[in-house]
C-alpha angles and dihedrals in degrees: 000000000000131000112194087332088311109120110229148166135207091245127011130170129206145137098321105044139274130331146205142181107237104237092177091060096046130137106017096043138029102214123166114215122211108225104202109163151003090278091054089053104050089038080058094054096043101051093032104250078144119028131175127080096254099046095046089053090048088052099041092060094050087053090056090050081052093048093049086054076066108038116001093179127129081252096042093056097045080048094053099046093041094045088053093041097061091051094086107001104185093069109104091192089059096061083035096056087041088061100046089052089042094050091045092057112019090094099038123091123275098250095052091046099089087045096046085043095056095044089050094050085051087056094055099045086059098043092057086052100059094036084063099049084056095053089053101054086053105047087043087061079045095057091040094059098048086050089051086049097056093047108264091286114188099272138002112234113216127192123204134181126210124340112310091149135101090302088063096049132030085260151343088020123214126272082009095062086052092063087035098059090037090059098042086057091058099255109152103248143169131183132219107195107193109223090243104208149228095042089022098221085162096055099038098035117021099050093043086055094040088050101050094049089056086251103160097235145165124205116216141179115263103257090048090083097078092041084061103042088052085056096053085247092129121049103171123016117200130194139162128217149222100217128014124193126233081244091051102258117157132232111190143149111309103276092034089103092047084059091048090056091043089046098054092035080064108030097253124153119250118203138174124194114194130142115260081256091078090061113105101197091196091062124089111163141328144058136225133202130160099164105167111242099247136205113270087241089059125103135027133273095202118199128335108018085287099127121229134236117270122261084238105103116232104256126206144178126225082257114047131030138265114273112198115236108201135178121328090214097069082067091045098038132046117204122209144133124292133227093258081052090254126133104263125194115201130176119233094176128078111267109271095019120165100235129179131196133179119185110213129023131196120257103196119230095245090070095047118086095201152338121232118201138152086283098060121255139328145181121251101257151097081261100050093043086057101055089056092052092053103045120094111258 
């Protein structure tokens, strides 16, 4: 996509080294991070310097290229994967990304691993690409149709939750390429980005994208979804996902199940968009999550006003998924920019509040009208899971 005319992508390699856009430092600030080594990857991923389960699959495998330059052992490898994979653990694409490069070097020798790991990491950043630019062609027919069906009013509302655009991918992006290429062919849209606390990606993200690709778009606080879907203000929501089930569940930022609700309470179509690569095909339904509530002063914020993942670590069953339980401060802080253009920090909880904060929920399939990936478009069901599994691609 395209920053003030300029052509960029989330992540980009060349001559020099690796690249990312800065997300903690959005909107206020364009900033490039250097990404030298495993450890700058897998600091990246854990502060969300990078975010979105693509994106965080694509640059993990390019962290574990940069680890076998180090140690190309059998146990360095096993080290490296398991040492990125640990760094956001709900993301079904990271553990994904880890096993493509493992499988394309773990029978090479150890002097060709670091070179095999990079080019497979290469492979991956353009085939997301692609596999973007499919979901959103057909998300785009999909919107399209809705829009037919209500008789070509003046304009489709959208509503979207989180950051499922190019920010999240390396490039094009999810639900967010399904309102891109809709736009691009000429369909009336208009775009309501919810703010997604705590750590406010919509805000932060979605509308700064939106609004740089000339998207017509209103930012709006979290509960006002349901408000505007009462009032026949919404008449499709899209989201992507970090995590789908083989039933079609979907795991998705915290508040994506509330939309859901609101969504079916008011007829309105729900829709994910994700690459094939977010379906976890062991899991079947559930999640679990038993994240202690923490003291406000617990965790770590790490640099740049980013926030930092809780010391808790994320818990599971053999039935459901990890849900990531991260810093109680980004509940009881909100970070912005200050008068004099500065980050500011500044605390919205009494001092020494309990606060909890799980990152992702479940929306189950039954609440969700349908799931667009590279292959088209599917129902929400074993059934439909299935179809996609089956088909070549």
């Amino acid at each position: 996509m395209k920053i003030d005319g300029h052509p960029y992508r989330s992540l980009w390699r060349d001559e020099r080294g690796l690249f990312a856009i800065d997300q903690t430092r959005l909107p206020h600030e364009f900033v490039i991070a250097e990404l030298r080594d495993m450890a700058d990857v897998a600091q990246a991923i854990r502060v969300m310097v990078v975010r979105g389960a693509p994106l965080i699959g694509v640059t993990a495998a390019y962290g574990l290229a940069l680890g076998l330059r180090a140690d190309a052992s059998d146990a360095g490898l096993a080290s490296a994967s398991a040492y990125l994979a640990a760094t956001r653990p709900t993301a079904v694409n990271l553990r994904w990304a880890l096993g493509q490069v493992t499988s394309a070097v773990q029978s090479l020798a150890q002097a060709d691993r670091a070179d095999a790991a990079l080019a497979c990491a290469d492979a991956l950043a353009e085939a997301d690409v692609r596999t973007n630019a499919a979901i959103g062609a057909h998300g785009a027919a999909l919107l399209r149709q809705r829009w037919v069906a209500l008789g070509q009013p003046d304009r489709l509302e959208v509503l979207t939750h989180c950051n499922a655009g190019w920010l999240a991918c390396v490039d094009w992006g999810t639900a967010l390429a399904v309102i891109y290429r809709a736009f691009d062919d000429g369909l009336p849209l208009h775009v309501w980005a919810d703010e997604t606390r705590p750590r406010n990606q919509g805000a932060s993200l979605t509308t700064w994208e939106l609004m740089r690709h000339g998207v017509p778009c209103t930012l709006i606080a979290d509960n006002a979804g349901g408000h505007l879907m009462r009032a026949g203000r919404v008449q499709a929501c899209i989201v992507g996902a970090d995590r789908v089930s083989a039933g079609g569940d979907v795991c998705n930022k915290i508040g994506t199940y509330l939309k859901a609700l609101a969504a079916a309470d008011n007829e309105v179509p729900f829709y994910a968009a994700l690459p094939l690569s977010t379906v976890d095909w062991q899991w079947h339904d559930g999640a679990f999550w038993t994240g202690e509530v923490a003291d406000a002063k617990a965790g770590s914020t790490g640099s740049g006003g980013s926030g930092g993942c809780a010391d808790a670590a994320p818990t599971s069953d053999r039935q459901g998924i990890e849900v990531e339980e991260r810093s109680p401060l980004e509940v009881t802080e909100l970070w912005g920019r200050g008068d004099d253009g500065t980050p500011t920090r500044i605390q919205i909880a009494p001092e020494g509040a309990r606060a909890a904060n799980p990152a992702f929920d479940v929306t189950p399939a039954r609440l969700v009208t349908g799931l667009i990936s590279e292959l088209g478009v599917t129902e929400a069901s074993v059934a439909g899971m299935a179809r996609w599994r089956q088909q070549p691609g």
